[in-house]
Residue, then its C-alpha position, 0 to 999 in steps of 0.5 A: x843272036x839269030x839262032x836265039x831268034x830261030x830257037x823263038x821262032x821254031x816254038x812259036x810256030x811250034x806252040x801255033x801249030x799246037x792250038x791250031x791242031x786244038x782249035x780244029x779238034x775243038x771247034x767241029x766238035x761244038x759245032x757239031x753237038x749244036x748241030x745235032x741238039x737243034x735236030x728234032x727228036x722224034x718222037x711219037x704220041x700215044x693216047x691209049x686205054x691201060x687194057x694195054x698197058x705191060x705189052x705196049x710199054x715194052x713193044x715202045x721200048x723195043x721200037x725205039x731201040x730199033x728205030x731211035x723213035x721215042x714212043x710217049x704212052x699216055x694211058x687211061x681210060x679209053x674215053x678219057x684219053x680220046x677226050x685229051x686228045x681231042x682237047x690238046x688237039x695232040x697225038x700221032x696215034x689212038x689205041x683204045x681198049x675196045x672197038x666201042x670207044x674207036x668207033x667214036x673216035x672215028x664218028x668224031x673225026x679223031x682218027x683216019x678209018x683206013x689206018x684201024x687195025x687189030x692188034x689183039x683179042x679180048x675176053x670179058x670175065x670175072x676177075x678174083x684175089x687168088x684163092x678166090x676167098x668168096x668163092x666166086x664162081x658165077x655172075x649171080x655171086x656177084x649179088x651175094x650179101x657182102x660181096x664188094x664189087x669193083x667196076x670200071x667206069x662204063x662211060x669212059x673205060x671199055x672194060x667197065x663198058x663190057x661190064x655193064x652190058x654183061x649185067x644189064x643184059x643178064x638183069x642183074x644190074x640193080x642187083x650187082x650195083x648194090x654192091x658195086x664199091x668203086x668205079x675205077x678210072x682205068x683197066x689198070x686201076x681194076x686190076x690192082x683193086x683186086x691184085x690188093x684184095x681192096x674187093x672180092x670180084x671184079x668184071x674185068x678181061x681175063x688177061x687180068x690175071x696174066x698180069x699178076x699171075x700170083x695174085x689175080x684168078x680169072x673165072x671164065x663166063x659161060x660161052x652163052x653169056x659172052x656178049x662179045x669177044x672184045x679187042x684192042x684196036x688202033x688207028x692214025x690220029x687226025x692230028x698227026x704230023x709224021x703219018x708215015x712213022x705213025x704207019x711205022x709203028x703201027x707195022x710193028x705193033x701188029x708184026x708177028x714180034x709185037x704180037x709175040x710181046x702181047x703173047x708173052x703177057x697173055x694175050x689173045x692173039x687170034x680171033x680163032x683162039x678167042x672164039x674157043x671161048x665165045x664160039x658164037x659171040x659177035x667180034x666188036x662193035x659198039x654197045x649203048x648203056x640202058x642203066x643209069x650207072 
């Protein structure tokens, strides 16, 4: 009897010791998923102009790999994307497609002047299919008969901004408007009207064709009628929450391994390379529309 006894009593404290092993290895486990999934991701938010978009998307994808940082991109033109900005009253950092656009934000009060930075250069020019079917070889040609002519909103989107000045200060407007098909919402929206052939010319950056190198030509403007080398700045929103991992990403961004990126796309990574093309053209600023577009 009391071996029977002993043999019941050696399994129970055999069977307790088990679920109290699994008890143990069960429970921190919970505990601890519920203590993780309570952390707050971090996280970052982007309002940026699509001039920037292929590079800017890998450089993320390459910070968060480091950091575990996830980078939301909100892309767009620069002026609509500063304008959710405002309105959500959201977003850690602004990268618009031209200085013009950061120099309202910083009038507005959207952005801290003292985090702005320049990350990368760029050229206005002509933007052709590959093959440049209409033969496109100067500004003039693009008031030919029969030329369709694509333009980015020059209210809202730097390049189209860039645009317009180049034709109002040459005096073709009136005459380029004629055969202006589409205004496109974004750098990147120019760029696949004339990847697609839905138009025969585009003003537009020349890193247009780095993009689509098989389908998108660029034709480069006489250095005289450059108005301006253009570039991508950024700074810290007013309405960010985590300034320093704002600042962090900022860092890489402009580290010589995030401009590596924006090199490989193509780039203009130096003022001093920029101006090989516009030797005496002014380096930002800001420009007011003259025309009714």
């Amino acid at each position: 009897m009391f071996k029977r006894r002993k043999g019941v009593l050696s399994r129970l404290i055999v069977l307790s010791t088990f679920f109290l092993i699994m008890g143990f290895s069960v429970i921190p486990g919970c505990s601890s998923k519920q203590k993780s999934s309570s952390l707050p991701e971090r996280e970052l938010l982007v309002f940026a102009g699509a001039a920037s978009k292929p590079p800017l998307e890998e450089i993320a994808n390459r910070f968060e790999e480091k950091t575990g940082v996830k980078v939301r991109l909100t892309f767009g033109g620069s002026g609509t994307v500063l304008s959710q900005m405002k309105l959500s009253q959201q977003g850690d950092i602004y990268l618009p497609g031209s200085s013009d656009f950061m120099e309202i934000a910083k009038k507005e009060g959207v952005v801290d002047p003292s985090t702005e930075r320049i990350v990368v250069y760029l050229l206005p020019a002509i933007n052709v299919p590959k093959g440049n079917p209409q033969n496109i070889q100067k500004l003039e040609d693009l008031a030919k008969p029969g030329v369709k002519v694509a333009l980015a909103r020059p209210d809202t989107v730097c390049v189209g901004l860039y645009g317009a000045e180049i034709l109002e200060k040459e005096g073709l407007a009136e005459k380029v408007k004629r055969n202006i098909v589409t205004y496109a919402e974004s750098c990147e929206k120019v760029a696949n009207l004339v990847a697609l052939k839905q138009v025969d010319a585009a003003l537009g950056w020349e890193v247009f064709a780095s993009w689509e190198p098989d389908k998108i030509q660029t034709i480069f403007l006489p250095p005289e009628k450059v108005p301006r080398i253009g570039y991508i700045p950024v700074a810290i929103s007013k309405y960010t929450k985590q300034e320093d991992l704002a600042r962090q990403f900022i860092e890489y961004l402009t580290s010589e391994e995030g401009k590596a990126v924006f090199k490989k796309w193509g780039y203009i990574t130096t003022e001093e390379e920029a101006r090989k093309w516009a030797p005496h053209a002014p380096v930002g600023g800001e420009y007011k529309l003259k025309f009714p577009w």
